[in-house]
Every structure is written in structure tokens, then in C-alpha cells.
N, C-alpha and C positions, 0 to 999 in steps of 0.2 A: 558130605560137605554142602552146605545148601548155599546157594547161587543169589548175588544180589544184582537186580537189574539193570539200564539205565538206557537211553534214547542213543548217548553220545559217548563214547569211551577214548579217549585222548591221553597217548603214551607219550610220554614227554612233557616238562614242564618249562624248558626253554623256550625263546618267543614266537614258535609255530604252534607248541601247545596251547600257549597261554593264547593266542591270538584265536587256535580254533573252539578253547572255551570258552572262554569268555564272549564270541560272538555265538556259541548255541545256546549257552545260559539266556542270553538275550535274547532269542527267537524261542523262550518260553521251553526248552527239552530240558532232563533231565542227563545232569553231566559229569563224571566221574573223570579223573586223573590221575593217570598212575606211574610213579617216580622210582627209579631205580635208587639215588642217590638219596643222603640225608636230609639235603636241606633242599627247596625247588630253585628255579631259576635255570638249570639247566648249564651248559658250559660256556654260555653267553655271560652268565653271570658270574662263576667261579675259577673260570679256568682261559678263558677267548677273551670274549671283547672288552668288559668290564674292567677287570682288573691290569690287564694290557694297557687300556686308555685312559686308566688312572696312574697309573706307572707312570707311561707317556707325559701326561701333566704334569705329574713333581718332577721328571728327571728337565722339560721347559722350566717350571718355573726355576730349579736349581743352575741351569744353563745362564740363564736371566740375568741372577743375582754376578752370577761368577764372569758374564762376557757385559755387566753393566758400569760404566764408566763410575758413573755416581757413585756407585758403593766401595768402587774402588778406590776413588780418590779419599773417601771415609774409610778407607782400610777396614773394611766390612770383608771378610772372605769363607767360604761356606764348605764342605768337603761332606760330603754325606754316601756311603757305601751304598752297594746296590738292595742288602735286606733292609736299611732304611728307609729308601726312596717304596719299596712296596709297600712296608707297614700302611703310605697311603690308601693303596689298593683295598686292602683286609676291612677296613673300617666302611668303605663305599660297600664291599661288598653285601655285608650285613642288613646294611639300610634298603640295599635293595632285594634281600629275601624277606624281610620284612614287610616292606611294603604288599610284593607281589604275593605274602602270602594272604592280607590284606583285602587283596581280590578276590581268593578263595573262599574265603569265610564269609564274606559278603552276599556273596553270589551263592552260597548253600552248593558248592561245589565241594564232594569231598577227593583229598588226596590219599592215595593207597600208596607206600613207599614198598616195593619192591622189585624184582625183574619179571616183567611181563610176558607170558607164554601163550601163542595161542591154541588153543586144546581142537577148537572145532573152528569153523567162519565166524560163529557168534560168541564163542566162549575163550575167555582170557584165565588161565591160572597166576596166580600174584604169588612168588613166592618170596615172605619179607627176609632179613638176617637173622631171624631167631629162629630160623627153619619153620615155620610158620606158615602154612598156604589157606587158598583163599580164591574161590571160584567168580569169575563177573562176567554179566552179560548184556552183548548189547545191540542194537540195531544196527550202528553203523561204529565205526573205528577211523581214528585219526593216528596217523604213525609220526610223529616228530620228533625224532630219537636224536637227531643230529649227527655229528661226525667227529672222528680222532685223528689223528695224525696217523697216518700211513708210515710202519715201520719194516724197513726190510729185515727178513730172517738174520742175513747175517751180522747186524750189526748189538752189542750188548747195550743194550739203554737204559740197563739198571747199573752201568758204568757211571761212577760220579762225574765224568770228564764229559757225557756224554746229554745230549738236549734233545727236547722237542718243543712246541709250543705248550703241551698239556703238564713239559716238567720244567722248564725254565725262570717259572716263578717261584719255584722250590729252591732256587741258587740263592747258595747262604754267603758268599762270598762275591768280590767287585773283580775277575780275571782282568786280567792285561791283555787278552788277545780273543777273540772267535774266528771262526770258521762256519757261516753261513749257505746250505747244503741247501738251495732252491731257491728264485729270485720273485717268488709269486706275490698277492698282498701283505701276508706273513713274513716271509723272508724279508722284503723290501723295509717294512713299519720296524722289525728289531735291529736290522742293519744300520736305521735311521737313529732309531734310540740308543745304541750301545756306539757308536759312533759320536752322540751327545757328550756319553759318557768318558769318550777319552777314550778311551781301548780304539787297539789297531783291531778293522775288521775284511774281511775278506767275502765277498758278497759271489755264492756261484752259482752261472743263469744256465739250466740246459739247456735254453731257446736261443734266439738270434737277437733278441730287448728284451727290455724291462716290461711287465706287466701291455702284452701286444694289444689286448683289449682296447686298450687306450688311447687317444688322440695321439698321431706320431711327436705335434710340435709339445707337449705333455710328457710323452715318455723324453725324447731330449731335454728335456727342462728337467726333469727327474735325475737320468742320469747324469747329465750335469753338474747337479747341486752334490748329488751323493758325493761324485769324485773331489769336486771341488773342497767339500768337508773332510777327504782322505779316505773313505772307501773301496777299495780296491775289488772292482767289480772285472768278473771273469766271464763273458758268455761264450755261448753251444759249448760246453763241458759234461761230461758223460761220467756220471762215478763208477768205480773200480772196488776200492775197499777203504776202511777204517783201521788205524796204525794206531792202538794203544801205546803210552809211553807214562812211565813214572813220573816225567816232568812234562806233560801236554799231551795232545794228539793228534795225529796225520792224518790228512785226508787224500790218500791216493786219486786220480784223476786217471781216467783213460789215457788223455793227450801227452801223461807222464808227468806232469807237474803234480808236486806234493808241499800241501798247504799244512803248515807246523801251524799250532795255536791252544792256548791255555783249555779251552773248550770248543765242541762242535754243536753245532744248531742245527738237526735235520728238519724242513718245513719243507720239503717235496711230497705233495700230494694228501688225501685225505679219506679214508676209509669211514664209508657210511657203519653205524651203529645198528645194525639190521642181526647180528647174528646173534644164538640164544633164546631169540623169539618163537618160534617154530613154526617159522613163516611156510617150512617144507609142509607142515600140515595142512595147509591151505594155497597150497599150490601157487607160489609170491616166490620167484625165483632172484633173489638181490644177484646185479653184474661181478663180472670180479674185482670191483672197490668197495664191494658190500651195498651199493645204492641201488635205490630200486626205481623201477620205470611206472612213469604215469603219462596218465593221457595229458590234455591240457586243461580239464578238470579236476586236477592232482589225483584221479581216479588209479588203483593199480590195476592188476586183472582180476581182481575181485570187486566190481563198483562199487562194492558199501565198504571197501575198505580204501582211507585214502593216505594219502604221505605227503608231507612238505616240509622247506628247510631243507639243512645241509643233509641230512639221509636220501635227498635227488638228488645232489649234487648244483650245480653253478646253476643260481650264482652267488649260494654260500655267503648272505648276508643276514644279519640281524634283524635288517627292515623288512627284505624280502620276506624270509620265516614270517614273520607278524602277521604279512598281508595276504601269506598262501594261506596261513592257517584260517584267517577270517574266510576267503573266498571258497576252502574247502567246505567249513562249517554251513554257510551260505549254500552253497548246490548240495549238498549234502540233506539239507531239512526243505531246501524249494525247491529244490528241481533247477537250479539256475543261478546264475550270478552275473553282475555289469565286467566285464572284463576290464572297464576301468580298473578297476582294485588292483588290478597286476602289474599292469602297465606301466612302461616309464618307471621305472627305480633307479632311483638314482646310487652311482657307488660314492662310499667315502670311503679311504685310502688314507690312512692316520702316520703317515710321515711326516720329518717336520722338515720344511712346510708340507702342511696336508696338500689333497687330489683330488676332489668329486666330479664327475660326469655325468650328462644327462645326455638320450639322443642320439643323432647320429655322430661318427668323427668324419673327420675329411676325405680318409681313405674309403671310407663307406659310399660318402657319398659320389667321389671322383667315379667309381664301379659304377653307381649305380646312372649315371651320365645324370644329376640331378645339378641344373645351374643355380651354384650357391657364391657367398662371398663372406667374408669373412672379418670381423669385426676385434678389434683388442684394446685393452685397457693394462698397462703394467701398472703393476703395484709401483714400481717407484715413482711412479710423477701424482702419483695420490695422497693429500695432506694427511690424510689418516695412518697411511702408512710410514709417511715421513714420522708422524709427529711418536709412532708404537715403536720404532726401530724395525718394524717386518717388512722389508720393502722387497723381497725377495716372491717374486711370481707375476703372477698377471691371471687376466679371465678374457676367456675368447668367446665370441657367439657366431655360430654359422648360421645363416638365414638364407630363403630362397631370394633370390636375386628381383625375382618380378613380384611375387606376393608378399614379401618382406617377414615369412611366417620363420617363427625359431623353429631351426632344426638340429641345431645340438648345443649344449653350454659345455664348456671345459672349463675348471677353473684349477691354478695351483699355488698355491699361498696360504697364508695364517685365513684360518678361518673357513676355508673353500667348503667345506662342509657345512656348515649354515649358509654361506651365501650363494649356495646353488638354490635354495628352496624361492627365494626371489623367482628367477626366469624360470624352476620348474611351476610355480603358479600360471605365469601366463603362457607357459606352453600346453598346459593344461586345457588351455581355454579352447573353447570351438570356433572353426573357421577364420574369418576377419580380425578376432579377439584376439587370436594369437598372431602379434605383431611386432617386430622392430619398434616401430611406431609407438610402442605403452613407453619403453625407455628412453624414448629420445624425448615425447612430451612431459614426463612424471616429475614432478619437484622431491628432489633426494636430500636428506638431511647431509646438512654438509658441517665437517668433514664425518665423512662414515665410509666403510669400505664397501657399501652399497652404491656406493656412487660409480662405481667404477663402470655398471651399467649403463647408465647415462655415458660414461666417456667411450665406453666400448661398439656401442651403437651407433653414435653420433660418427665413428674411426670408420667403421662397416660401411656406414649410409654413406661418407663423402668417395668411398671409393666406385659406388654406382655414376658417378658422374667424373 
């Protein structure tokens, strides 16, 4: 079987592949890609974020019509099941394997569809679904497998009653009830959405909050709004077992509480995509979530071989993948990379209202004895927000009290995901540049929910005096 060669070999086509090919094809290597699945994009695009965050938008814009006054008093009224509101998703999808394949072809990348094996340090076996293999080689390897849902043994998930995030958009029917099995960004975002939808839901946290990463005055504003919608959130709960039934399923609890409901949504935890590989040939030993350890030049113990994205685990974002992939690509063909690239990522958190953060939070800094103060803007006294009906959140900035420099953005409301990129630009910036001072001088289009910078700043600065 004779061997084809390449500079850069990059498993995975979701956005750590794509990020660390498409940045070697442009430092002039020669770059191969190789897909397990049919189509590329990876489970960002088919199965995660994509079609999750297009879900998310028709079951808003369906909320919209159905909680908007106007169309009611027009006796306008809307009912749409839950395989209608996805067919949105199916059609985004497409357009975006398309495009992304777009990239391929452009860039004289080719993709190889099958499961990748590694035979030696330098040698990959492809083996595609027609039984079919196929030997490549190459200098260096990029691993961007991504991750699955972590399923415990005991539970049957080939149960129709029963979910995960990889099977949940397979639901051919609108259930009256869930039972939400992990409170992390996962659990939280369908809690959020099927809660939209009218179904009773039951949200369960094994921790002591919501999503702890987070600004505390954030997580409260979160759990707040969930409850407030009728979510019936549970924390430190410990699971026990799964209770099949002809008409629903139970979810046992340690603490002895059993949650009855039409279906169960397991989103606790996530299993890196590492296994099958034959990473044991090359001495790559993945932990026991299947993820595997890098240095902080996504290096494993093989330095030409590297990994990024959710196959290292947190912090398991879209964005992130993109930018490890590029900065792996980068030290990989230089010798080196600006550790800017890494830096600062910001999360989005797709509940509605959406989450993003940047920076430090309060508890971070309070530990870290860092004198800061603290600056906010609600959305309701914002004409933009009056004028959308979204008045629901607000955006806080913490700044050093004497240099006035940003040291974290929190924002929660419509939108907070674009309107974090605002303050993440000028915290970007070096020394003096990054200032309180850009938003309290800047002329903001008014009304825009950018404004709210301007009033948040200005909230911050009068408490210095």
C-alpha cells in the first residue's frame, strides 16, 4: 500500500481542524485532513453548536410571535412542534458544510473520510466505510477529534425516552415534560429553550450553582430568570439510577427524590473522541474522559504531535477550537507563537437571555486582594431595550479602581454575545489604552444596546468619588 505524504496531517474537521489547516496551508505546508464522518464540519456543525443555536432562534422567534401583543390583538397565533422548529437547524446546516468545504478546495487541501489510526509517530492508516485503507504520512499531526457526551454504563440511550445532546435533535415529537441530568452550559441552554417551549422542566445541578465559572452577581441573575420562567432547579444532587416506564421515566436521586417526566436529558460531562486512534502505538496515554494532556503549546508527549478543542477538554468552545488550532499550526511550522492568540476568550452561554464573559469576576479578584470597582448598566432603563421588549439583564465592568484599566466584562441579556466583543477590543489594548476612560469619552449610537457601555462606566466612575 503505498504511502502519500504531507507537511501537516489534521484529524478532525470541526473548528480546531479547520483553524489548524487552514493556518498551515497559509504558512505555505502541505496539508491533508482526515474525517471520520460523511460530511466535514465536525460536531460543531452537525450535532453541538450549529443546529442547537438555530433551534434556539426559531423556538425565540416562535416565543416572540406567541408572547407579542400585536399579533395578538390581530388574532395571529402560531403552534409549531418541536421537529418543525429544527427543520430550521437542517437547512443552516448544509450551508455551512458547504461553505467550509469551500475552504478545502480552495486551499488544495485534500479530505480523506475515514477513522484514523496511527500505525507508527509518522504514519496514519485511513480506514474509509467501504473497507478500504490507505496509508499517510506526515511531519507533524494536529488531533482535533472533539468530544461526545459522556454516557454512564448503566443507563440505555438507545431508550426512545432517553437523551443526550448528540441524540436530542433526533426528537420526533413536542414531550410535556424533561428531566435535565447536569446543570453545566449544555444543561442550562436546553433547560432554557424547552422551557420556551412550555414543557415542565426540571433542571438537576450536582454542584452548589449554576455554571460556578461565572460572575456570582450572573449566576443569580441566571438562576433567577430560569426560576422565574418555571424551571424547577435542583442543586448538589447525586444520581442513583434510571426508572424506565411505558408512560415516562424516573430519575432516581441519591437524596431519594424521584423526578417523573415524558423524557430524560443526560448533559453531565463529556468524553474526549481519542479512542480507536492507536494512540497506545505511540505512547499518548488519553485520562479517563478520553482527553488528552498538552503542554501550553497544545504539544502532547509526542511534540510533533499536537491536540486542541474539546478532545483537551475546558474550555470546550467553538471559538476556542478555532484559535488553538491556528496557534498549534503556528508553533508547529515556527518554532513559536504570540500567545495573544489564546488569550482572553471570551464564553457565550446561549440561554435566553444569553451570558458572555470576559476577564476576571469579582470572586477572582476579591482573592486576589486586587482593588477594583464595579460599574453597571440594566437593560431596562435602556431605550433600545425598551423600544425590543428585551429588558431583561444588564452588563457590568470591573475596573482597577486607580488605573481605571478593564478587568472583566459580564454581560446577561439579548444579545450579550456580540456585545461583549465591544469591551473585549479595548481590553485588548496595551497599557493606558485599556481604559474606563474609551467608554465614558466614545459617542455611542443611540438608541443601540451598545450604549449601555457608556452608562455602565459612567455608574463605575461616579462611585470612585
Amino acid at each position: 500500500m503505498e504511502s502519500q505524504t504531507y507537511d501537516v496531517i489534521v484529524i478532525g474537521s470541526g473548528p480546531g481542524g479547520e483553524g489548524a489547516a487552514m493556518q498551515a496551508t497559509k504558512l505555505g505546508q502541505r496539508v491533508a485532513v482526515v474525517e471520520r464522518f460523511a460530511k466535514i464540519g465536525g460536531g460543531c456543525t452537525h450535532w453541538a453548536t450549529i443546529p442547537s443555536k438555530a433551534l434556539r432562534h426559531a423556538i425565540f422567534q416562535l416565543t416572540s410571535v406567541v408572547n407579542n401583543k400585536l399579533f395578538r390583538d390581530a388574532g395571529i397565533s402560531v403552534s409549531l412542534s418541536f421537529p418543525e422548529l429544527l427543520r430550521t437547524a437542517e437547512s443552516v446546516m448544509e450551508r455551512q458544510v458547504e461553505m467550509r468545504l469551500g475552504f478545502y478546495e480552495r486551499n488544495n487541501v485534500p479530505v480523506f473520510h475515514g477513522q484514523a489510526r496511527f500505525r507508527d509517530p509518522h504514519t496514519l492508516e485511513v480506514s474509509d466505510q467501504f473497507g478500504g485503507k490507505r496509508d499517510l504520512e506526515a511531519r507533524a499531526f494536529v488531533i482535533a477529534t472533539g468530544s461526545r457526551p459522556y454516557r454512564p454504563p448503566d443507563i440505555d440511550f438507545n431508550h426512545p425516552r432517553v437523551f443526550d445532546s448528540d441524540t436530542i435533535l433526533t426528537l420526533d415529537y413536542t414531550p410535556r415534560s424533561i428531566t435535565i441530568f447536569g446543570a453545566g452550559i449544555v444543561g442550562c441552554e436546553y433547560a432554557s429553550m424547552f422551557r420556551n417551549l412550555e414543557l415542565k422542566v426540571n433542571l438537576v445541578n450536582t454542584r452548589d450553582k449554576l455554571l460556578e465559572f461565572l460572575d456570582d452577581e450572573i449566576i443569580d441573575a441566571l438562576s433567577y430568570h430560569l426560576r422565574d420562567r418555571g424551571v424547577i432547579i435542583r442543586h448538589r444532587e447525586v444520581y442513583d439510577r434510571v426508572e424506565l416506564l411505558d408512560d415516562g421515566v424516573v430519575l432516581h436521586l441519591k437524596s431519594g427524590k424521584q423526578l417523573k417526566s415524558d423524557i430524560v436529558f443526560w448533559a453531565a460531562g463529556r468524553t474526549g473522541n481519542s479512542d480507536q486512534m492507536g494512540l497506545e502505538q505511540i505512547s499518548i496515554q488519553p485520562n479517563h474522559r478520553g482527553q488528552l494532556e498538552v503542554n501550553d503549546h497544545f504539544q502532547t508527549s509526542l511534540p510533533h504531535v499536537y491536540a486542541v478543542g474539546d478532545v483537551i477538554g475546558p474550555p470546550a468552545l467553538a471559538s476556542a477550537a478555532y484559535v488553538q488550532g491556528r496557534y498549534a499550526a503556528q508553533h508547529c511550522i515556527n518554532g513559536a507563537c504570540d500567545r495573544a492568540l489564546i488569550a482572553d476568550i471570551p464564553t457565550g452561554i446561549y440561554t435566553t437571555p444569553e451570558i458572555s464573559s470576559l476577564g476576571k469576576t469579582e470572586r477572582e479578584l476579591t482573592a486576589a486582594g486586587v482593588p477594583y470597582e464595579v460599574g453597571h448598566a440594566m437593560f431596562k432603563s435602556l431605550a433600545r431595550a425598551q423600544i425590543t421588549g428585551q429588558t431583561v439583564g444588564m452588563l457590568k465592568l470591573l475596573f482597577h479602581r486607580e488605573t481605571l484599566q478593564i478587568l472583566g466584562i459580564h454581560c446577561f441579556g439579548a444579545n450579550a454575545s456580540e456585545i461583549i466583543h465591544i469591551g473585549q477590543a479595548i481590553m485588548s489594548q496595551p497599557g493606558e489604552q485599556n481604559s474606563l476612560r474609551y467608554f465614558i469619552n466614545s459617542t455611542f449610537n443611540y438608541p443601540t444596546m451598545a450604549e449601555a457601555y457608556r452608562v455602565a462606566a459612567l455608574n463605575g466612575y461616579n462611585r470612585l468619588f
